[in-house]
C-alpha positions in Angstrom: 62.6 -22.5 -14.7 62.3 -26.3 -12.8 59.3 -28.2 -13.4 57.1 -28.2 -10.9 54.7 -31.1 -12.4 54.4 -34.6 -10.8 53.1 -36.2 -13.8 54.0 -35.9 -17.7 51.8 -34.3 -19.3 49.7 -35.6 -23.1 48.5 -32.5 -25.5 45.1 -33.0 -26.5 42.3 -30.8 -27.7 39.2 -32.3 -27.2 35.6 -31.3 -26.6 34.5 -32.2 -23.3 31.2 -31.5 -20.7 31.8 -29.4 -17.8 29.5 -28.6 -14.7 30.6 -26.0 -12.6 29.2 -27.8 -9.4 30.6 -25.5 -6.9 32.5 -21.9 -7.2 32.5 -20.7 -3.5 33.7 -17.0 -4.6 31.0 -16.6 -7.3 27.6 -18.9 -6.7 26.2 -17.8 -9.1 28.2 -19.7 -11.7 26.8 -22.9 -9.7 25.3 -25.4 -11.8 26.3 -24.0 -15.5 27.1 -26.7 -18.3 28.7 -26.2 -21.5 31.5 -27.9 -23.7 35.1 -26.7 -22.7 37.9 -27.0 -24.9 40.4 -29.6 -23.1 44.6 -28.9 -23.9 46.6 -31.0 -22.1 46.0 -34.1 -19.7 48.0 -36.2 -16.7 47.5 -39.0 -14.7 45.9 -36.8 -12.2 44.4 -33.9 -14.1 43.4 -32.1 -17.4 44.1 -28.5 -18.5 41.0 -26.4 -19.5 40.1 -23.6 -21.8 37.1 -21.9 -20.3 34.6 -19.5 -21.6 34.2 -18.1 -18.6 36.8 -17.9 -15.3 35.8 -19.9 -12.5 37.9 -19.1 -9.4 40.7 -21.3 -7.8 39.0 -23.3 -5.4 35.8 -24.2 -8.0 34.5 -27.5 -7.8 34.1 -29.0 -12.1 32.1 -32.3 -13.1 34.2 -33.5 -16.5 33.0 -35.8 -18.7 35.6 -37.3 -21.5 34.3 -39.2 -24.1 37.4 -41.5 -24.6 36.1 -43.9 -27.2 35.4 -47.2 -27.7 35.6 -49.4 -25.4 36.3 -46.5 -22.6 32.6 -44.6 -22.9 32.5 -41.7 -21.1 35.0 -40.9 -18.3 33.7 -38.8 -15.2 36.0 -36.8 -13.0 35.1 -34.3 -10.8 38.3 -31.8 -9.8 39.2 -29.0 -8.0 40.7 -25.4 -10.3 44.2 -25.3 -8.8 45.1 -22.6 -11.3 44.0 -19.6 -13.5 45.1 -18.0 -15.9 42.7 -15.1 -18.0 43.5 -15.0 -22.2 42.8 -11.2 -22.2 41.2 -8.3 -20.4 38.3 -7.7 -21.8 37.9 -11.7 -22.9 35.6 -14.1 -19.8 37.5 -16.7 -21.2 40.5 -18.3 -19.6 42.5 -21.4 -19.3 43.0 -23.5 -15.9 44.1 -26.2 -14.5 41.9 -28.9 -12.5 43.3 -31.9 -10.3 40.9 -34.9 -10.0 39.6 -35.3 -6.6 37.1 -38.3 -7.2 37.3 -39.9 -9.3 36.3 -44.0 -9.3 39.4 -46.3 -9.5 37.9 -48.0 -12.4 37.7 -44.4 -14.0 41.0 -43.3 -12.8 42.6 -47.1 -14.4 40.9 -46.2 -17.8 42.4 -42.8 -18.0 45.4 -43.8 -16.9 45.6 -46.0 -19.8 44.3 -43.7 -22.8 47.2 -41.6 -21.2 50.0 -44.2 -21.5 48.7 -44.9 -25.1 49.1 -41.6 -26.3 52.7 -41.0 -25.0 53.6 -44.8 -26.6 52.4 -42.7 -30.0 54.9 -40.0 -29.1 57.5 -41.6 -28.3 60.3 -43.8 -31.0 60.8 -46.8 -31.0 62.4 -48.7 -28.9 62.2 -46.0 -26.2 
């Protein structure tokens, strides 16, 4: 199967705040905040595991505690993707690509990102 992602993508599970600020086929899930489980992360986007499924199209507030001297990192992102762990499970995973995001913020990430594929990588490379 050919890749279809623009950016390399960093494995990381991490703990980080999500509001569901919009979710045009549900309203109802409007305005819920809880601690999401994050997988991976890009340049451009982050890879959720939800407890609940929020539709493609959803609108999520993320906050990333990245560490000293980062602080908190605050994206807000669009659900391009869904994909539902079970049946009978509300949980799922999804995918969310930052749609504003402040250029300071989006700098910051960018380099937490680029330091953890210089730990992945050998030497030399």
């Amino acid at each position: 199967m050919k890749e279809r992602r623009a950016h390399r993508r960093v494995k990381e599970a991490a703990d980080i705040g999500v509001t569901i600020l919009s979710a045009p086929e549900q309203p109802g899930l409007e305005n819920r905040t809880f601690t999401s489980a994050m997988r991976d992360m890009s340049p451009r986007g982050i890879r959720l595991h939800l407890p609940l499924v929020v539709p493609v199209g959803g609108t999520l507030e993320m906050r990333v505690e990245a560490g000293e001297p980062r602080g908190t990192l605050w994206h807000i992102g669009r659900v391009v993707w869904v994909r539902k762990e079970a049946d009978a499970d509300p949980a799922c995973e999804v995918g969310v690509q930052f749609t504003e995001s402040a250029e300071t913020t989006l700098l910051l990430w960018e380099e937490l990102l680029r330091e953890k594929l210089s730990r992945l990588e050998p030497a030399g490379h």
